[in-house]
C-alpha positions as CSV (number, residue, x, y, z in Angstrom):
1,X,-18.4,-6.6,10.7
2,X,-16.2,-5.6,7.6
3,X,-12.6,-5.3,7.3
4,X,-11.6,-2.8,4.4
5,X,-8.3,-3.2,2.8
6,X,-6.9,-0.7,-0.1
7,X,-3.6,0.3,-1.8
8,X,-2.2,2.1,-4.3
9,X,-4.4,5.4,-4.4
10,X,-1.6,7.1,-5.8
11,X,-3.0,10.4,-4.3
12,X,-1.6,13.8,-5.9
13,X,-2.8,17.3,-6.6
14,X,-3.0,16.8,-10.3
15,X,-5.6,14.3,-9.4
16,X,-8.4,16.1,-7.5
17,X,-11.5,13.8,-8.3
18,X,-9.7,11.0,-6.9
19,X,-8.6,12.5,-3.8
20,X,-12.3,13.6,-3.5
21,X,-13.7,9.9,-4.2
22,X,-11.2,8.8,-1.5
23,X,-12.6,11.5,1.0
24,X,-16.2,10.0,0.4
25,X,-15.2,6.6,1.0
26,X,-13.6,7.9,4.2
27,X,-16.5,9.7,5.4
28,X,-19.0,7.2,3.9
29,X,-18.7,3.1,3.9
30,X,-15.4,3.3,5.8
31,X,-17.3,4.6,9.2
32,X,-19.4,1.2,9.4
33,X,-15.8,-0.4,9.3
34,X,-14.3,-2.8,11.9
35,X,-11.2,-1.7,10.7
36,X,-9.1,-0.1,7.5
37,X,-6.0,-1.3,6.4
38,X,-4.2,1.0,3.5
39,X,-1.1,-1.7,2.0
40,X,0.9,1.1,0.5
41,X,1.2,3.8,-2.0
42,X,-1.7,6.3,-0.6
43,X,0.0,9.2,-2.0
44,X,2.1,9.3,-5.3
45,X,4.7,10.5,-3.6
46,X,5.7,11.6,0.0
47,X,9.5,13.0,0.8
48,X,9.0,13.5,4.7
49,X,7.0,14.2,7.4
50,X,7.3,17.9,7.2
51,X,5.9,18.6,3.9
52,X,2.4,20.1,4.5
53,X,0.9,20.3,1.1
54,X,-2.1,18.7,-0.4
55,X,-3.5,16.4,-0.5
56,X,-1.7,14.9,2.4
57,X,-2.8,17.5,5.1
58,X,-6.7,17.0,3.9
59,X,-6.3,13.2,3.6
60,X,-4.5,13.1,7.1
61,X,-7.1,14.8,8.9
62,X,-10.2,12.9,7.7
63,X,-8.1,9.6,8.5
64,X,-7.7,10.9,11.8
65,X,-11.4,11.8,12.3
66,X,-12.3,8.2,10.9
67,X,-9.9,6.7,13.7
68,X,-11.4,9.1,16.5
69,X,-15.0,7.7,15.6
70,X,-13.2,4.0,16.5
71,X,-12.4,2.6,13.5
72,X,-8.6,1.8,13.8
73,X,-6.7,2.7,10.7
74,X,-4.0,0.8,9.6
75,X,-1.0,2.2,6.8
76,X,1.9,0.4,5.1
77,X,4.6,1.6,3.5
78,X,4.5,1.4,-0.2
79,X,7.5,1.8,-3.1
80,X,5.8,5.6,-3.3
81,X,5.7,6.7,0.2
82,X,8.2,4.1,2.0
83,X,9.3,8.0,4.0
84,X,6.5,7.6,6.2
85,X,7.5,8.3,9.8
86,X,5.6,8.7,13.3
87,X,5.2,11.8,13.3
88,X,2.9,10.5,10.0
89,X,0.8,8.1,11.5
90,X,-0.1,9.8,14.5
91,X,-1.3,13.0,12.3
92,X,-3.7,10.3,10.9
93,X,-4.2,8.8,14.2
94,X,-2.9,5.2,12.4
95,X,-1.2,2.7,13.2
96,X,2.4,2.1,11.1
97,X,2.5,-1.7,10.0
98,X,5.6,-3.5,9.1
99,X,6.0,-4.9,5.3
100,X,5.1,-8.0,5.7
101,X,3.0,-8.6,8.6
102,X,0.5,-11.0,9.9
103,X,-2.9,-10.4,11.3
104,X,-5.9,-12.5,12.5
105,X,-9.0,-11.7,10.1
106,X,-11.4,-12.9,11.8
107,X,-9.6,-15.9,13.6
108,X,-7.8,-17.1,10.2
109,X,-4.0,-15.6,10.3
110,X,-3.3,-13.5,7.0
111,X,-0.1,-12.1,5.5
112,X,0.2,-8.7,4.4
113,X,2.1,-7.2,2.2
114,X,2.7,-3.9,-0.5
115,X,3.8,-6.8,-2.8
116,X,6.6,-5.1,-4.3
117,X,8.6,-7.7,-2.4
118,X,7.2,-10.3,-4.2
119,X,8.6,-9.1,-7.8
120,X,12.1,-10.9,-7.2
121,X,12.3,-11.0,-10.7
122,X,12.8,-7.4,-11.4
123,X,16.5,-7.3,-10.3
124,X,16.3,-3.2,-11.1
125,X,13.6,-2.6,-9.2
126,X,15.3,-4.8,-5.9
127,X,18.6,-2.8,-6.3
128,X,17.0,0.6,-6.3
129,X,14.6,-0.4,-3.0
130,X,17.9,-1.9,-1.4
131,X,19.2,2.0,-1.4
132,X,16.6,4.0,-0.6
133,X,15.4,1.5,2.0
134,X,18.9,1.8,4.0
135,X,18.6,3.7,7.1
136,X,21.5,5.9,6.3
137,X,20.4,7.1,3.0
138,X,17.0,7.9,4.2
139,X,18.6,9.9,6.9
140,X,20.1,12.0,4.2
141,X,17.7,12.3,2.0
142,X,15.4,13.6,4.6
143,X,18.2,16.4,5.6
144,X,18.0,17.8,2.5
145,X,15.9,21.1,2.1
146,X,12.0,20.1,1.1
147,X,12.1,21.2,-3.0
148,X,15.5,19.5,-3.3
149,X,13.8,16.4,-1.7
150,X,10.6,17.1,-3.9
151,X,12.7,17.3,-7.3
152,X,13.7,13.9,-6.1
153,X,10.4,12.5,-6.4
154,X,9.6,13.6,-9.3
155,X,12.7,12.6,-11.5
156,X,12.1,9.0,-9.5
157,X,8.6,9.4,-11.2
158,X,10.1,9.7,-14.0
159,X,12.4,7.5,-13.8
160,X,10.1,4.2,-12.7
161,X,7.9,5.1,-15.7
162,X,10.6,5.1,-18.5
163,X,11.8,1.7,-16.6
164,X,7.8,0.3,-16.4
165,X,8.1,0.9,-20.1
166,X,11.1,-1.0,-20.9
167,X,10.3,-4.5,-19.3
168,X,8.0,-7.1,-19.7
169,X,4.8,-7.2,-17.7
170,X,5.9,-10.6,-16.8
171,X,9.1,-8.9,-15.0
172,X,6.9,-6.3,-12.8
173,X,4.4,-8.5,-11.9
174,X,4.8,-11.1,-8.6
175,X,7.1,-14.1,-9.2
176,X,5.0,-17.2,-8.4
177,X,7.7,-18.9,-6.9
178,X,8.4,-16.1,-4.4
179,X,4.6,-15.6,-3.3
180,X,5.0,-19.7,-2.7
181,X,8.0,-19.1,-0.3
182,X,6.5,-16.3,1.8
183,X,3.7,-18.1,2.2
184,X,5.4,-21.2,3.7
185,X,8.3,-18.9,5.5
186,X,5.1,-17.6,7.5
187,X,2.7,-20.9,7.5
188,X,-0.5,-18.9,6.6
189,X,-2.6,-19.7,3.4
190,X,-3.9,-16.5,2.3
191,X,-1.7,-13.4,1.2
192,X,-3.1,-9.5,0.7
193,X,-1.1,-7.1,-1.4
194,X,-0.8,-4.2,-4.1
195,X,1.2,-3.1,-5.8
196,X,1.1,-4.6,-9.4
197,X,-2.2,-3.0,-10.0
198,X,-3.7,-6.3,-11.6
199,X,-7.2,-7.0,-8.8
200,X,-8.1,-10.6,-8.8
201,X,-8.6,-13.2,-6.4
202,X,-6.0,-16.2,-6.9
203,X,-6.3,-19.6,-5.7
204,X,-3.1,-21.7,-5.5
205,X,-1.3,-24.2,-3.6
206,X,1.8,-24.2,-1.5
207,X,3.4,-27.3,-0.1
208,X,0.8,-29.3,-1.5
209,X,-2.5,-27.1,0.5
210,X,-4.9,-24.6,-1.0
211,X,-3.9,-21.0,-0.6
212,X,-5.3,-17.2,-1.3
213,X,-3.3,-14.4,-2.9
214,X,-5.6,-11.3,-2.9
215,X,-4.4,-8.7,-5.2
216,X,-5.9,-5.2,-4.1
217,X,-6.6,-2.6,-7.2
218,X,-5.6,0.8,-8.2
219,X,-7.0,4.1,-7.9
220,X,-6.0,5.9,-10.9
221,X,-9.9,5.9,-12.5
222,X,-11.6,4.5,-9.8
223,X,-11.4,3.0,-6.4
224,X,-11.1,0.2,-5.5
225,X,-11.4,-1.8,-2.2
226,X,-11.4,-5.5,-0.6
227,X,-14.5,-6.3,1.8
228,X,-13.7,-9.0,4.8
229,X,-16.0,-10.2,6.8
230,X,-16.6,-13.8,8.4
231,X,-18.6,-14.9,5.5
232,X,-15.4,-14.0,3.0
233,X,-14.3,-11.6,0.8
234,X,-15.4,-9.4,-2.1
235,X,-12.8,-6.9,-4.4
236,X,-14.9,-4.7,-6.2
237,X,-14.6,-1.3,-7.8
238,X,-16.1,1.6,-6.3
């Protein structure tokens, strides 16, 4: 059977088509699925638990029908919606993975990641995921009353763009050196992640052995998704 793997969807309400290619792919290809594993970034934003709007409420529930027809759904935290909690995951009926992790994929151990880890290079970028990462500062951040919390967001938004637009593509994107090291701090040779939006399949080598760095694609004007099965693996736009 087929492992899917996605990231960076990037869901929002100014985005309806997208949201609706995602529902699709939910209620379409991802029911033959042995399993589906989401590295990050599903919604453009998410400021706690308790917000009910869309698309998050519609997106939640056809997760969690996808899950109750057997197919286990896996999420990540991304640099979007790193305020995932429990309460989350079990209104999608997912499991919460930790950033990194290791699986089995069909008997061959694999790393995976969002990926934003892996741009060391972007000193900024670290600094800022340091913070809001910190227990104590999500604690409260998520006190604060829901449009405070929201105006947050979106002035973050704003924010990572004008700061996207004033580096080099070279600073935002993985630092080889760094993929090199997780690999050999967890003694696997292949790597999944997001993030940087740039979908290829990378072949490398780390202390001297061949390795895989899977890069998963965006969503902004189409989908895109990672096929695993035992025979390998195909990233293709959908």
């Amino acid at each position: 059977m087929t492992v899917l793997f996605v990231s960076d969807l990037h869901l929002d309400a100014s985005r309806p088509a997208i949201t609706a290619l995602f529902l699709d792919f939910l209620a379409g290809e991802a029911r033959q699925a042995e399993a589906l594993y989401i590295l990050g970034d599903l919604f453009e934003a998410w400021v706690g638990d308790d917000d009910p709007g869309e698309p998050g409420a519609s997106v939640c529930a056809t997760l969690r029908a996808l899950a109750a027809r057997g197919v286990p759904v896996f999420l990540m935290r991304g640099n979007r919606d790193f305020l995932y909690g429990q309460a989350m995951a079990e209104r999608c009926g997912a499991t919460l993975l930790p950033d990194p992790c290791v699986i089995s994929l069909h008997g061959r151990p694999t790393l995976l990641m969002h990926g934003d880890l892996l741009c060391s290079d972007d000193a900024a970028y670290q600094a800022f995921r340091r913070q809001v990462r910190d227990p104590a500062w999500q604690a409260n951040f998520l006190a604060q009353p829901l449009p405070a919390r929201q105006a947050f967001a979106a002035q973050a938004r704003a924010a990572s763009r004008q700061h996207q637009a004033g580096v080099s593509e070279m600073i935002t994107d993985v630092t080889p050196a760094t993929v090199e090291s997780t690999l050999a701090s967890y003694g696997v040779d292949r790597l999944i992640h997001g993030h940087t939006h740039r979908p290829a399949i990378h072949a490398l080598t780390v202390n001297g052995q061949p390795a895989i760095r899977v890069v998963l694609g965006d969503w902004y004007e189409q989908g895109s998704v990672l096929r695993a099965s035992a025979d390998g693996l195909a990233l293709t736009a959908i």
